[in-house]
C-alpha positions as CSV (number, residue, x, y, z in Angstrom):
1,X,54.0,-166.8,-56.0
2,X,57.0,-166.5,-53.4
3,X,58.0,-170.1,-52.6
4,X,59.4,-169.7,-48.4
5,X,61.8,-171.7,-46.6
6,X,61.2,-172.6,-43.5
7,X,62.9,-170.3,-41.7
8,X,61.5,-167.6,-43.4
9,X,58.0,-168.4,-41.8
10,X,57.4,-164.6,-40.0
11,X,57.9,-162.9,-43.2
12,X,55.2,-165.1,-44.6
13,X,53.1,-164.0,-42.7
14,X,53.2,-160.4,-42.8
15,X,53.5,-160.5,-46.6
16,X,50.6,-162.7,-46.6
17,X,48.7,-160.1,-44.1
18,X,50.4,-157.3,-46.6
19,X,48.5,-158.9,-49.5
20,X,45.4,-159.6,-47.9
21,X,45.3,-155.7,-46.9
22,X,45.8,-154.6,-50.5
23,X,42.9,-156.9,-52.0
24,X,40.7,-156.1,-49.4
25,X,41.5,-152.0,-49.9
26,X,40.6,-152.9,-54.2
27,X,37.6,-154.4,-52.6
28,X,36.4,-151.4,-50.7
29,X,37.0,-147.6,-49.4
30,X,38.6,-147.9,-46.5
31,X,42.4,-146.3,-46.7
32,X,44.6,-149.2,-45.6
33,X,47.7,-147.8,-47.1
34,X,49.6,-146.2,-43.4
35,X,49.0,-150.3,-42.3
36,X,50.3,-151.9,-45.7
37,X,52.9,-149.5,-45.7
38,X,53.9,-150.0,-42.0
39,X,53.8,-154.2,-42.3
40,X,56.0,-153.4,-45.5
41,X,58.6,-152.0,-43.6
42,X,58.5,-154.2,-40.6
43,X,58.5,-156.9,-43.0
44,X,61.6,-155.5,-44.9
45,X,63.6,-154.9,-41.8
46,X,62.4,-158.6,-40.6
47,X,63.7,-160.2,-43.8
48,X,67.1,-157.8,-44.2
49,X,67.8,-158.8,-40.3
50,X,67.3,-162.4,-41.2
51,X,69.5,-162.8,-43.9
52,X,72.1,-160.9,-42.2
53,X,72.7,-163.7,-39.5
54,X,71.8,-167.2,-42.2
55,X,73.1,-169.9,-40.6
56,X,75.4,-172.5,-42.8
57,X,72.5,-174.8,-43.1
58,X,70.2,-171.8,-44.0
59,X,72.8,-170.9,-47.0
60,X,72.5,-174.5,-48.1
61,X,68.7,-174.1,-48.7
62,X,68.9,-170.7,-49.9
63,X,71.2,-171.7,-52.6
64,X,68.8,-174.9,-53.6
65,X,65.8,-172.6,-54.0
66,X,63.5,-173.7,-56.5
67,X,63.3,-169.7,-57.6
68,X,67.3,-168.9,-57.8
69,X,68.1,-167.9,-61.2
70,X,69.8,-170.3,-63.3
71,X,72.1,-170.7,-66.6
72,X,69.4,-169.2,-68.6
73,X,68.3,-166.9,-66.7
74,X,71.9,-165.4,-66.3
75,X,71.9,-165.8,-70.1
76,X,69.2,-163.3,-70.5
77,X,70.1,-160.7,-67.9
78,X,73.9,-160.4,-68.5
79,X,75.5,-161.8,-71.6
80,X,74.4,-159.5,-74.8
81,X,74.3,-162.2,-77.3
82,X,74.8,-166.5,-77.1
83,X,75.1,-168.6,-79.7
84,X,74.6,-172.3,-78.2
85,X,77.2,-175.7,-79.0
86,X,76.2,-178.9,-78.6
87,X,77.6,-181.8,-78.1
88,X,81.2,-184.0,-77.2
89,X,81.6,-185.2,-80.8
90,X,82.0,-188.5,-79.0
91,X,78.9,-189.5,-77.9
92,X,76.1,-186.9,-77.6
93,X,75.0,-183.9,-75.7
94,X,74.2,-183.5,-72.1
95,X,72.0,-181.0,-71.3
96,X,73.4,-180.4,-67.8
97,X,76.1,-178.9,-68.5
98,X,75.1,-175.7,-71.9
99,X,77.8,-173.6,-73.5
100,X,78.4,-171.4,-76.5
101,X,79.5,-168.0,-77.4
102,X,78.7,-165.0,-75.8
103,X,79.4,-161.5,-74.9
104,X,79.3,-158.8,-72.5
105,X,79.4,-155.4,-73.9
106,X,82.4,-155.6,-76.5
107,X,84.1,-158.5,-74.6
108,X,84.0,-161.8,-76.5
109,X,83.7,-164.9,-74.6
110,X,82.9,-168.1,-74.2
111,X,80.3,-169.5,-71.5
112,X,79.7,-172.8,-70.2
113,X,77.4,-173.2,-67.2
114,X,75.2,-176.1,-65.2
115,X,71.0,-175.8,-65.7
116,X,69.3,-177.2,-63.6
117,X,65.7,-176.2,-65.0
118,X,63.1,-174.6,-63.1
119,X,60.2,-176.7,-63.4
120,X,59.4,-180.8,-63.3
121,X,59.4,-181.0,-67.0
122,X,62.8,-179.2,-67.7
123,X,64.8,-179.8,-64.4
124,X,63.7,-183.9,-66.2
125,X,65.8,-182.7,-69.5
126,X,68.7,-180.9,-67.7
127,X,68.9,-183.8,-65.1
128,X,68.7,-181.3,-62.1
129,X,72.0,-179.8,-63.1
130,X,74.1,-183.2,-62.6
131,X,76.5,-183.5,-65.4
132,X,77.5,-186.7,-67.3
133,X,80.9,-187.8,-69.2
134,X,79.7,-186.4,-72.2
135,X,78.6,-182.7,-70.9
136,X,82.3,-182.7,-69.5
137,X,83.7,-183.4,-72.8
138,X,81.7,-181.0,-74.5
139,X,82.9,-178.2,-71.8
140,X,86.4,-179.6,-73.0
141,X,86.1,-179.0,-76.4
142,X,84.6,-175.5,-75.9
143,X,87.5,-174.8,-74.0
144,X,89.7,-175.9,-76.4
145,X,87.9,-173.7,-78.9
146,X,88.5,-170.7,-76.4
147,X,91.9,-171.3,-76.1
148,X,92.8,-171.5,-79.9
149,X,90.8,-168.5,-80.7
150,X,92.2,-166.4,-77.8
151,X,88.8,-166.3,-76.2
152,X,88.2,-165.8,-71.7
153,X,86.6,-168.8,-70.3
154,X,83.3,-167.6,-68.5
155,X,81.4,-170.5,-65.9
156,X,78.1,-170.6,-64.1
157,X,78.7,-173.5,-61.4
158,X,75.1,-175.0,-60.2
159,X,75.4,-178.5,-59.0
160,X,75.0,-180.9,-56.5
161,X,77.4,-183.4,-58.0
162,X,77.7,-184.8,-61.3
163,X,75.9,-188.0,-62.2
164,X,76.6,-190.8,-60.6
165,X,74.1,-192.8,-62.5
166,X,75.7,-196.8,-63.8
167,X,75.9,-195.3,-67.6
168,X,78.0,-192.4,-66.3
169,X,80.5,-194.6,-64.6
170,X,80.8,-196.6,-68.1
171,X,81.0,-193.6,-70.0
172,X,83.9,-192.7,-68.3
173,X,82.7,-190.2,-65.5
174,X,85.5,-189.9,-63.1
175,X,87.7,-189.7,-66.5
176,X,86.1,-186.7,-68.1
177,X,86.0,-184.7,-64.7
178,X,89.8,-185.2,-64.1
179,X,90.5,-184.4,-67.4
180,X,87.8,-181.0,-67.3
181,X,89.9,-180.3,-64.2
182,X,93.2,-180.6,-66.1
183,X,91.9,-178.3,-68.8
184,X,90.7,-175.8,-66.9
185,X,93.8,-175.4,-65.0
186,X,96.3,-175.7,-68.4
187,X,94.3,-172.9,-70.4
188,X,96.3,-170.0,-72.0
189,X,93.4,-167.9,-72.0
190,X,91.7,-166.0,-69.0
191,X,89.6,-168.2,-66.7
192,X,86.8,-166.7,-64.7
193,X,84.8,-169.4,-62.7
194,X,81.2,-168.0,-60.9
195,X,79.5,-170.4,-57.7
196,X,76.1,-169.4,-58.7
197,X,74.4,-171.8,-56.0
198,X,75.3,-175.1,-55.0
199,X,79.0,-175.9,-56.0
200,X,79.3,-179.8,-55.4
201,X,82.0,-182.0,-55.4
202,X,84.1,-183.1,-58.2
203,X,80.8,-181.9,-60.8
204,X,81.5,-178.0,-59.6
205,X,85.8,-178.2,-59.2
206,X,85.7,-179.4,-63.0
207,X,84.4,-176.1,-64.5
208,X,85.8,-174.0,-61.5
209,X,89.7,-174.7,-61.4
210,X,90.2,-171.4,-62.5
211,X,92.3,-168.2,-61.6
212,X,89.7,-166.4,-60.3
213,X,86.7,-167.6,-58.2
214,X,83.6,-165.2,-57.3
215,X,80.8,-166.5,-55.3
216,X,77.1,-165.4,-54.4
217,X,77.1,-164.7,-51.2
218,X,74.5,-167.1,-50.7
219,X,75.8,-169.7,-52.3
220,X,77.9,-173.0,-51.2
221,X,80.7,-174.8,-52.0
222,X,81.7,-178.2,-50.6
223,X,83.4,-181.5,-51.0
224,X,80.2,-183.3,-50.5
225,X,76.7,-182.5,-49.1
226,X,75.8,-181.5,-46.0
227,X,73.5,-184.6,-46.0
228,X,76.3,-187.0,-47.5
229,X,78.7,-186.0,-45.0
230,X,76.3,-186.3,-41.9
231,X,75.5,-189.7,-43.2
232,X,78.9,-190.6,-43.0
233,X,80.2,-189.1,-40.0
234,X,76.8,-189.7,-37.8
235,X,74.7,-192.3,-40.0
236,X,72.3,-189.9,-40.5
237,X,70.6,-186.8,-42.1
238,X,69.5,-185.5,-39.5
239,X,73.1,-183.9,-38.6
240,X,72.8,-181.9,-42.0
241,X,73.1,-178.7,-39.8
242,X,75.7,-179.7,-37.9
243,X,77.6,-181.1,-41.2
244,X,77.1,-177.7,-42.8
245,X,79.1,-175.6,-39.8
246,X,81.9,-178.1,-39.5
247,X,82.5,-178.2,-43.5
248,X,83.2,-174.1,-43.8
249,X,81.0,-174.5,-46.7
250,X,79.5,-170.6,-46.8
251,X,80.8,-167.7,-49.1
252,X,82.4,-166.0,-46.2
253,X,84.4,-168.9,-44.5
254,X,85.5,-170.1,-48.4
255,X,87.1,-166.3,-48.9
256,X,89.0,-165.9,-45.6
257,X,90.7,-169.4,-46.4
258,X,91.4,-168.6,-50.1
259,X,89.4,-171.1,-52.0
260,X,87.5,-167.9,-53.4
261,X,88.4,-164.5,-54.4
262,X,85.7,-162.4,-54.5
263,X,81.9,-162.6,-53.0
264,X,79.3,-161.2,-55.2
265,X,76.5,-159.7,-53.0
266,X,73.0,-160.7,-53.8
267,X,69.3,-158.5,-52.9
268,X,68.4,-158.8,-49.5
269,X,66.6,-162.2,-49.3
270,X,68.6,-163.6,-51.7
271,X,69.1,-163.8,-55.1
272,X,65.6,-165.6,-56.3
273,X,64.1,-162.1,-55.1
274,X,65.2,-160.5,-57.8
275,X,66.9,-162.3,-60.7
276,X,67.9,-159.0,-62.3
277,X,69.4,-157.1,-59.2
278,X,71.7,-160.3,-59.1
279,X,72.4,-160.9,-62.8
280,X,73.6,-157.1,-62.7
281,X,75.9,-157.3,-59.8
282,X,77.4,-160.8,-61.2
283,X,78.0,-159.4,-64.5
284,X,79.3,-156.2,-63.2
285,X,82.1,-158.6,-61.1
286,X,82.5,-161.0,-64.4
287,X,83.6,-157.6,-66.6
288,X,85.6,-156.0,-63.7
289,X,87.9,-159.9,-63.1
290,X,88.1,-160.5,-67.2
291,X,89.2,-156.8,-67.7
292,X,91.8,-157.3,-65.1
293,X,93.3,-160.7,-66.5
294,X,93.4,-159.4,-70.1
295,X,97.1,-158.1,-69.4
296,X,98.5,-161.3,-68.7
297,X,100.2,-163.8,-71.0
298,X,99.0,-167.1,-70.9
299,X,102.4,-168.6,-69.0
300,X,101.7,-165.9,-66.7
301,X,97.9,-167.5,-66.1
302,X,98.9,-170.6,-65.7
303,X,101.5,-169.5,-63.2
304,X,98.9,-167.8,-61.4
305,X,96.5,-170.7,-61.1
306,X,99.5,-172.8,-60.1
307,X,100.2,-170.5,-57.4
308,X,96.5,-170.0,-56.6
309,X,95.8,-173.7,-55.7
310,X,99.0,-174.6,-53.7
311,X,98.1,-172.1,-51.3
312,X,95.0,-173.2,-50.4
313,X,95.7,-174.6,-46.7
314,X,99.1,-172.6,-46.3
315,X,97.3,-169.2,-45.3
């Protein structure tokens, strides 16, 4: 069953009018079919006129549906084969942040990725996507692993934030993103980072200082939360909307300012309509972005992501 947002109330109701048509035609003679097929449409063009004008705020919830297809569900649709790696070899593993082996086709690679879970029970075990020192450490040494086997570096960015739980800070927290950050940008092997849905603060920046940034079109990518930063600058959530059009937080405002490179459309009412329209067009744009870096030598990637993040802000 379709979980809606709340703006998405009118197409509620006609697909809850379409599906009371359709049981009530099972149920007796009467042809019904020229109605169901006319709400069907109107509810269509409804939905495709509705995500064509989402408002900042609207993105935000769109990208935190419960429904949007996660790590493992990207896992399933794109990636032909993934052989999972646990742990830091320091303390233990995190299962916020997964990675392993993996590949698309012919093209090796390795994969690391938030989950966030999709139900109480495993959204408990992966700690709603926020990552802790040690899932940062593992992502680390999987990147090492990619860099000494001449392996691309493939992420999935879904978080709000990393932990900021008391055991995190004593593990080391701050620490492990920095240094995340520092491998990501000092790789000698191709680096292709993916917003998937929420890309939060430090947490998301850690797995996606890469040389090339896609983005769903639907997701975000901020600082800090729309919530956080109305709380600060108005002390209070309630300015969430207002927070999310100040902080330019959207797909489309991120590209024309350079923080991204390429915007990966999703199905029309996003992608938690149809996990394997999306997983397609994302793994289509992962292949086309590692099969253009192949060619360059790994002084010549670094010297593109040192170029890439000092002009952010000069354009």
């Amino acid at each position: 069953m379709t979980t809606y947002l709340e703006f998405e109330k009118p197409v509620a109701a006609l697909e809850a009018r379409i599906l009371e048509l359709e049981e009530a035609a099972d149920e007796s003679a009467v042809n019904v079919e020229a109605e169901i097929a006319k709400l069907r449409a109107k509810a269509d063009k409804l939905l495709t006129d509705t995500y064509a004008k989402l408002s900042p705020w609207q993105k935000t919830q769109v990208a935190r549906h419960p429904e949007r297809p996660h790590f493992k569900h990207f896992v399933e649709h794109i990636f032909d084969d993934f052989t999972l790696l646990s742990g830091d070899r320091a303390f233990g593993d995190d299962q916020a942040i997964l990675g392993g082996l993996a590949t698309i086709g012919d093209q090796k690679m390795v994969l690391i990725g938030h989950e966030k879970g999709d139900d109480t029970e495993s959204r408990l075990r992966h700690n709603f996507g926020m990552g802790k020192p040690e899932g940062y450490r593992k992502a680390i040494r999987l990147m090492e692993l990619a860099d000494r086997f001449g392996l691309p570096v493939v992420t999935l960015v879904d978080t709000s934030g990393a932990f900021p739980g008391v055991q995190a800070e004593e593990r080391g927290q701050a620490e492990a993103i920095a240094r995340s950050t520092e491998k990501c940008l000092n790789l000698g092997v191709p680096m292709v980072a993916c917003i998937v849905g929420e890309g939060g603060s430090g947490g998301a920046v850690a797995l996606a200082a890469a040389e090339r940034v896609l983005m769903f079109e639907n997701a975000v990518y901020s600082v800090i939360s729309p919530e956080g930063c109305a709380s600060i600058l108005w002390r209070t959530n309630d300015k969430a909307a207002d927070a999310a059009h100040a902080m330019k937080m959207t797909a489309q405002d991120l590209k024309s300012l350079g923080v991204i490179d390429r915007i990966v459309p999703e199905p029309v009412g996003g992608a938690h309509r149809d996990h394997r329209l999306a997983c397609a067009a994302l793994g289509h744009a992962i292949s086309e972005e590692l099969d253009a870096l192949s060619a360059l030598s790994p002084p010549q990637l670094k010297q593109q992501r040192y170029e890439r993040f000092l002009k952010i802000g000069n354009m």
